[in-house]
Each structure stands twice: as structure tokens, then as C-alpha cells.
C-alpha positions as CSV (number, residue, x, y, z in Angstrom):
1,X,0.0,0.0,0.0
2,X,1.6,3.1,-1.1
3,X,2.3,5.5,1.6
4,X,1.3,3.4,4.4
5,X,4.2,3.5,6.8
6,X,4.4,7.7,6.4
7,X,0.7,7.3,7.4
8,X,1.4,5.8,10.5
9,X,4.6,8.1,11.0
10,X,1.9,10.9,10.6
11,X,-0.5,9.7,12.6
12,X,1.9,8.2,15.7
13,X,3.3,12.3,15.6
14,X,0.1,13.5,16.0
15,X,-0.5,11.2,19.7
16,X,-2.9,9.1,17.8
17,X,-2.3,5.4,19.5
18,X,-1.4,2.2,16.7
19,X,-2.6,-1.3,17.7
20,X,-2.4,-4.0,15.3
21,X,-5.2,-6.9,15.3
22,X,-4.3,-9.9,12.9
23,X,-5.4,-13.2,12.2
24,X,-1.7,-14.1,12.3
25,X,0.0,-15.8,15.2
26,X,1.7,-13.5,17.7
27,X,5.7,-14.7,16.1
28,X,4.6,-13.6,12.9
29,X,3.3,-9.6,14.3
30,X,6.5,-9.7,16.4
31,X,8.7,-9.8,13.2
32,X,6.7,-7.9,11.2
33,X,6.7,-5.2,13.7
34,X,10.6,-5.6,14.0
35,X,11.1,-6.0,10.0
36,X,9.1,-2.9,9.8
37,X,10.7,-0.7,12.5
38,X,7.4,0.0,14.1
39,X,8.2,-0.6,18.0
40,X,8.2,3.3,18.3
41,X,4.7,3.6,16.5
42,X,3.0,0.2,17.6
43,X,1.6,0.8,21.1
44,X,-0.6,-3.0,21.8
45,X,-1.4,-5.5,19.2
46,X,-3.2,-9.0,19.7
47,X,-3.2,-11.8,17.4
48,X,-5.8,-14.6,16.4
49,X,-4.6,-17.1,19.1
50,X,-4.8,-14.4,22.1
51,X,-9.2,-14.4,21.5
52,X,-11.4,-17.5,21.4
53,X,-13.6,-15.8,18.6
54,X,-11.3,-15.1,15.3
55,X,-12.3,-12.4,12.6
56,X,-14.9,-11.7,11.4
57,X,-15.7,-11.5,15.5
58,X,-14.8,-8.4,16.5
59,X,-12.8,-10.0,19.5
60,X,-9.6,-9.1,18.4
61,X,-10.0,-5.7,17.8
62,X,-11.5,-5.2,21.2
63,X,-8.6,-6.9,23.1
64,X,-6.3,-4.7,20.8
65,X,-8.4,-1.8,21.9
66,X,-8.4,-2.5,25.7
67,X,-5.1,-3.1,25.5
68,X,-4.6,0.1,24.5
69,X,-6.7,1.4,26.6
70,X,-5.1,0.4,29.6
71,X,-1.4,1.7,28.6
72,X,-2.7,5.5,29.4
């Protein structure tokens, strides 16, 4: 996706907060984040395995979103 990571630069500068929710296991969003250099940008993230419902339940996007609520 063109532009994607200066999006998130943009947004992380502006104090908005960057969770990730995949369907992927939690190794896999561990490298990517690393790969990607996102630690700075990447406040919570929850993967597939972490939920007993997977997507489309919106599960994993709420435990991402607690998460993150619970860091401030």
C-alpha cells in the first residue's frame, strides 16, 4: 500500500495510539513489527490465538483496543 508507513509516521506524531489486530500468530506480528521498524509507532497488538472468537468477531479488535486502553 503506497504511503502506508508515512501514514502511520503521521498519525503516531500526531498522539494518535497504533494497535495491530491480525489473524496471524503472535511470532509472525513480532517480526513484522521488528522488520518494519514499528516498536516506536506500535503501542498494543493482539493476534488470532490471544481471543477464542477469530475475525470476522470483533474480538480481536477489542482486546487490541483494551489493551490500548489500559497503557494510558
Amino acid at each position: 500500500m503506497p504511503y502506508a508507513f508515512e501514514i502511520l509516521e503521521l498519525l503516531h506524531q500526531n498522539d494518535y495510539k497504533i494497535g495491530i489486530s491480525s489473524g496471524a500468530c503472535r511470532e509472525f506480528i513480532n517480526q513484522f513489527i521488528v522488520y518494519f521498524n514499528l516498536k516506536e509507532i506500535v503501542v498494543a497488538s493482539t493476534s488470532s490465538n490471544e481471543v477464542e472468537k477469530k475475525k470476522p468477531n470483533p474480538d480481536v479488535f477489542l482486546t487490541s483496543f483494551k489493551k490500548i486502553e489500559n497503557l494510558f
